[in-house]
N, C-alpha and C positions, 0 to 999 in steps of 0.2 A: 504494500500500500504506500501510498505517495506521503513524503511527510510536508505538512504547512507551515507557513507565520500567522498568527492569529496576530491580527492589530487591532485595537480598541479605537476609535476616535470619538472625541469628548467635543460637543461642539455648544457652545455658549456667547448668546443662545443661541439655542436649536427649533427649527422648523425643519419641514419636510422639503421644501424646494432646497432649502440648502444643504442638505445629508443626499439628498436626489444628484446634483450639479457637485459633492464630495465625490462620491460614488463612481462618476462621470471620469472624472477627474484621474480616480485611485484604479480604473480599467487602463487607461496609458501607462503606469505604474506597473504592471504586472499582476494587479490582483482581478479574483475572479469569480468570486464568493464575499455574496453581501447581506447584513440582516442590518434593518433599521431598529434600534433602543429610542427607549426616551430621554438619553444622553446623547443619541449619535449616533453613528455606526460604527459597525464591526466589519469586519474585512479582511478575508484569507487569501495569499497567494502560494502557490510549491513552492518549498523551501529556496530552491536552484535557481528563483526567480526573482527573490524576494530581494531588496538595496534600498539600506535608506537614504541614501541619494535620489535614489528617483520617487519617494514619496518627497523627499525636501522639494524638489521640481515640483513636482505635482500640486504640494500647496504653495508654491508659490504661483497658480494660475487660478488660488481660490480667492473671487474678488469680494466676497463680501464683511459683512465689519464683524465677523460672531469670531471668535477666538476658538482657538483648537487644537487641542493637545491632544498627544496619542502617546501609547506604546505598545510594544509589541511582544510577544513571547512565541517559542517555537512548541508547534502541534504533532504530536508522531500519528503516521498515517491511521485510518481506523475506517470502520462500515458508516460511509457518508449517509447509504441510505437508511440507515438509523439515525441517524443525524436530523436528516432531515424529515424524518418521519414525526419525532417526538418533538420538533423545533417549528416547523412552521412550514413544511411541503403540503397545501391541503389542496384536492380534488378542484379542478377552476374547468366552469363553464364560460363559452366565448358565444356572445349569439343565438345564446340557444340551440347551436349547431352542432360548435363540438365541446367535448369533455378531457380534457388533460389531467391525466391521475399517473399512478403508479404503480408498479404490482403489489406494495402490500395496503393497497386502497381497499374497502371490500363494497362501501356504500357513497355511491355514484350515479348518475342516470345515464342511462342507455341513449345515445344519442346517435343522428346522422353519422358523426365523422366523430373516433374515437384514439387519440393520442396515448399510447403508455410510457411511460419514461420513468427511468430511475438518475436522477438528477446527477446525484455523488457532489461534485464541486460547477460541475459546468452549468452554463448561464443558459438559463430558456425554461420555467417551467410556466409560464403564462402568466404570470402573477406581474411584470411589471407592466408598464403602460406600452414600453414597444415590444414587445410581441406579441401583448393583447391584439395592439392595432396593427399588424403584421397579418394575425391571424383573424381577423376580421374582414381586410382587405380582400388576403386570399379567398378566402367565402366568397368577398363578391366578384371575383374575377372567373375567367373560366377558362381553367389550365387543361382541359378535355385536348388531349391529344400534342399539348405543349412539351419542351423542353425548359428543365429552369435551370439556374443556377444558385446556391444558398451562397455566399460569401460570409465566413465565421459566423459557421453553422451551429455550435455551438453544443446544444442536446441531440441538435437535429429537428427539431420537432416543424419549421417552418418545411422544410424539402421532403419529411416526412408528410407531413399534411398535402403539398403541393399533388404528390405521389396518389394519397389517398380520394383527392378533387380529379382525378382521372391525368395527371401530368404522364406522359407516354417516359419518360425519363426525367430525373432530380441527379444532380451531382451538389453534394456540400463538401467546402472547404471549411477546414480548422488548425488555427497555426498551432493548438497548445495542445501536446501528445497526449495527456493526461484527458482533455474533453475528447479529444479524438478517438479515443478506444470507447469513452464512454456513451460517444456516439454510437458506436460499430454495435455494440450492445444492445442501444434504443433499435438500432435499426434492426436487427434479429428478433425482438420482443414485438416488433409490428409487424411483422413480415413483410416487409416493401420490400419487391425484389428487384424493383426500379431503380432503387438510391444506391449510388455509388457515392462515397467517403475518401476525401482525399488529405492529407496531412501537407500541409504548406500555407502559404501565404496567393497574393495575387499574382505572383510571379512565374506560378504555374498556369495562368492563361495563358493560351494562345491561340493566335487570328484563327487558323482552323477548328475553334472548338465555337458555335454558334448556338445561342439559345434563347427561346421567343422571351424567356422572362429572366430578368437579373435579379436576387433579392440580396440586402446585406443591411444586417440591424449589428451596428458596429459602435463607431462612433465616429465624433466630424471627421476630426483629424485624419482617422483612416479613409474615412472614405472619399474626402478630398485629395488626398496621396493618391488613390488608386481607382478613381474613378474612370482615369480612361483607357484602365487595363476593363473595367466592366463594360464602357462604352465599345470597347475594340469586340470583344463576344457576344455584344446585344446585337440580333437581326433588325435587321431594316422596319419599323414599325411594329417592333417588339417596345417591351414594359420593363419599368425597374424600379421595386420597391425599396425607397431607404429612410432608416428609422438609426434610433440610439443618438437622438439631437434635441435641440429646442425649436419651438418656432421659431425663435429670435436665429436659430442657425441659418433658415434656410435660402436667405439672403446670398449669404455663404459657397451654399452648396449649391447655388443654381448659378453662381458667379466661373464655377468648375464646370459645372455640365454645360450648358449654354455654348461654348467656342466648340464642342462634340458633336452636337446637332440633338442634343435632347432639352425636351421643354417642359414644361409644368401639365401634369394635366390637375391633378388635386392635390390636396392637403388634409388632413385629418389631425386634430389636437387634444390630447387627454393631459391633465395637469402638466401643462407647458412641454408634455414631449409631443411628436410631431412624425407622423411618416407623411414620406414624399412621393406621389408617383408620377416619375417621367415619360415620356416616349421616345423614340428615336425615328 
């Protein structure tokens, strides 16, 4: 089992927009497990990844006036999915569509489209705002016969779902080996025999790999880096869902797409996070 850093962060004061835009912040960092307290959050990264140099960085791009101290202690690897069972993984309905649970869920409903996922450390079990809105979108789209792509895919659960909406083929990528197996996992617990898993970054695109749909619930920074390794795989009046930002980003991030030939078509906003869909 993988060993962690457990980091505390104490934020005074504390609201939610600003443990939300901590959170944000402590993903650049290398972490990738988050619980909200009513002190702040908590935040684990693997051991191998963890420097506090790069959380000093990290709060230095936290603008607001709340003070914030942390510290950190080291976690020896253990059963996440008890972790998270007894902690705060509970059964989330999206839409009334589908139901993301787990296998030691026992009481759930029986829905259209059915996600099982054993979380461990990796980021996606529906419970934040973007891949609620991720997973809402996809509902309304209609991936019948599509190719996607998931960009830090994380659980899986977005290329997993894609799959399950009739997508003819899903490939997700995931740079962190540790989500990446626990990916492999989720995808064996669904049976999608459509999803292929790939361990890397965007650097394993390439011009010959083409597909109707781009998705990537990341964050700015990345996906203004690599947006036009996504723009380069998106077909000619293909879609690309991007999320893990604020509204206030998407200024931003249409300042990137826009010289690519992609343009806005909507927006969708749940307490200030924001998915964005393009076209090409």
């Amino acid at each position: 089992m993988n060993d962690y850093i457990k980091a505390t962060f104490t934020v005074d004061p504390v609201d939610e927009v600003q443990c939300d835009v901590l959170a944000a912040l402590l993903c650049e960092a290398g972490f990738e497990g988050f619980d909200e307290t009513e002190t702040g959050v908590v935040a684990y990264a693997p051991s191998g990844d963890f420097a506090e140099e790069k959380v000093a960085e990290a709060l230095r791009g936290f603008e607001f006036t709340s003070r914030i101290e942390w510290i950190h202690e080291f976690v020896e690897g253990r059963d996440w999915n008890e972790e998270w069972e007894k902690n705060y993984f509970t059964p989330m309905v999206i839409a009334d569509r589908c139901v993301i649970h787990s296998t030691f869920h026992k009481d759930y409903p029986r829905l259209e489209y059915d996600i099982v996922i054993d979380p461990k450390m990796a980021f996606g079990t529906g419970h934040h705002e973007t891949t609620n809105l991720m997973v809402e979108q996809i509902l309304r789209e209609d991936m019948r016969g599509k190719s996607v792509l998931d960009m830090g895919t994380g659980t899986g659960i977005l290329a997993m779902l894609a799959s399950k909406c009739g997508a003819k083929e899903a490939v997700g990528i995931e740079i962190d080996e540790f989500a990446f197996q626990n990916t492999l996992e989720n995808v064996k617990l669904n049976a999608v025999e459509n999803v292929t898993m790939l361990l890397g970054d965007a650097s394993l695109l390439k011009p010959e790999m083409q597909f109707d749909y781009v998705i990537a619930n990341i964050n700015r920074n990345i996906i203004t880096a690599d947006i036009d390794r996504y723009a380069m795989v998106l077909r000619k009046g293909g879609k690309m869902l991007l999320s893990g930002f604020y509204e206030e980003d998407i200024p931003v991030v249409l300042a990137s797409a826009a010289p690519l030939g992609l343009t806005e078509l909507l927006h969708n906003v749940k307490n200030r996070w924001t998915i964005l869909l393009l076209t090409k």
